[in-house]
C-alpha positions as CSV (number, residue, x, y, z in Angstrom):
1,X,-16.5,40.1,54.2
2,X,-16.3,37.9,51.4
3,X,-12.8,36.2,50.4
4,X,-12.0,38.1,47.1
5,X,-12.0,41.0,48.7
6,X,-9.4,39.9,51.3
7,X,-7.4,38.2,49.6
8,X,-6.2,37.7,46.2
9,X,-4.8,34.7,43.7
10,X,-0.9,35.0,41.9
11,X,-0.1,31.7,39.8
12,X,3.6,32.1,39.0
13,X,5.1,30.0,36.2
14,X,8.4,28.3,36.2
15,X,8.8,28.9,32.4
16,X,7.1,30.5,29.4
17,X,5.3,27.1,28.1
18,X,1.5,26.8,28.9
19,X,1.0,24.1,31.0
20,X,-0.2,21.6,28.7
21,X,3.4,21.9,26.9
22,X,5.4,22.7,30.0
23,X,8.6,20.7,30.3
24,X,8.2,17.5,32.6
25,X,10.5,18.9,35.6
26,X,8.9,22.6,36.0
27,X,7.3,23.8,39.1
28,X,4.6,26.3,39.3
29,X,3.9,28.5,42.1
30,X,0.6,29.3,43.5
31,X,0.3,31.9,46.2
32,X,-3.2,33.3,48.4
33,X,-1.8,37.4,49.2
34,X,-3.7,39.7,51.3
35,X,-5.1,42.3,49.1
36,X,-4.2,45.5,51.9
37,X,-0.9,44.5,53.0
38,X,0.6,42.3,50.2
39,X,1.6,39.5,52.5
40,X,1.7,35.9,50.9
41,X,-0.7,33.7,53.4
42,X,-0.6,30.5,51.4
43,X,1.4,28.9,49.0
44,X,1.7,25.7,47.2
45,X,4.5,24.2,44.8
46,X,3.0,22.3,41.9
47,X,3.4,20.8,38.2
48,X,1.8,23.4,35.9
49,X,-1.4,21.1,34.9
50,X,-2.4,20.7,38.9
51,X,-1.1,24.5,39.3
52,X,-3.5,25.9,36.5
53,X,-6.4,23.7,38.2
54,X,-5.6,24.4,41.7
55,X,-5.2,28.4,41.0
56,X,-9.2,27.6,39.4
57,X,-10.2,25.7,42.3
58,X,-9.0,28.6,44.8
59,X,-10.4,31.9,43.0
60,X,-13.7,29.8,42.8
61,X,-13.6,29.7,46.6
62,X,-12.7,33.6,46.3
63,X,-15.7,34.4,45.1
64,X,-18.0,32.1,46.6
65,X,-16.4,31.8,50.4
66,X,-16.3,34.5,53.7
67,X,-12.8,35.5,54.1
68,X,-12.9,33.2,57.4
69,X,-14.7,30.2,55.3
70,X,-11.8,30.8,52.6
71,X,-8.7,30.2,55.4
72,X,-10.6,28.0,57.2
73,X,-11.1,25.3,54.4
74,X,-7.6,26.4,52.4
75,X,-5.2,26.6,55.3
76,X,-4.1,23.1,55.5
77,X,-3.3,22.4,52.2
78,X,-5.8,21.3,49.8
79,X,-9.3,20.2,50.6
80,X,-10.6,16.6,50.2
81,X,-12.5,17.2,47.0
82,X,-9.2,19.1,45.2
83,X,-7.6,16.2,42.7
């Protein structure tokens, strides 16, 4: 089953800026949820600019990526080619 369907993107901000006017000090969360049960799977901390590109990078994968491709290349941390 492919990945979007499973599972689903949440980009939290730590403040009503857009990232490229976010103060210096905020930290973003990005979490992966499981669409049927709600529970948060993966989760990162991160500056707003590299929140906003990581939360791009990840529903990419969603759409593209198995459910079982999707964990397997996102669960420990970020893969090689993610700045």
């Amino acid at each position: 089953m492919r990945a979007d369907h499973v599972y689903r993107v949440l980009h939290t901000r730590g403040g009503p800026a857009p990232a490229l006017i976010a103060e210096p000090d905020r930290i973003d969360l990005v979490e992966v949820v499981e669409v049927d049960g709600g529970e948060v799977v993966l989760f990162w901390d991160a500056v707003p600019r590299d929140a906003k590109q990581l939360t791009r990078r990840l529903q990419a994968d969603l759409q593209a990526l198995e459910a079982d491709e999707f964990m397997a290349r996102w669960a420990d941390g970020q893969p090689d080619d993610v700045g």
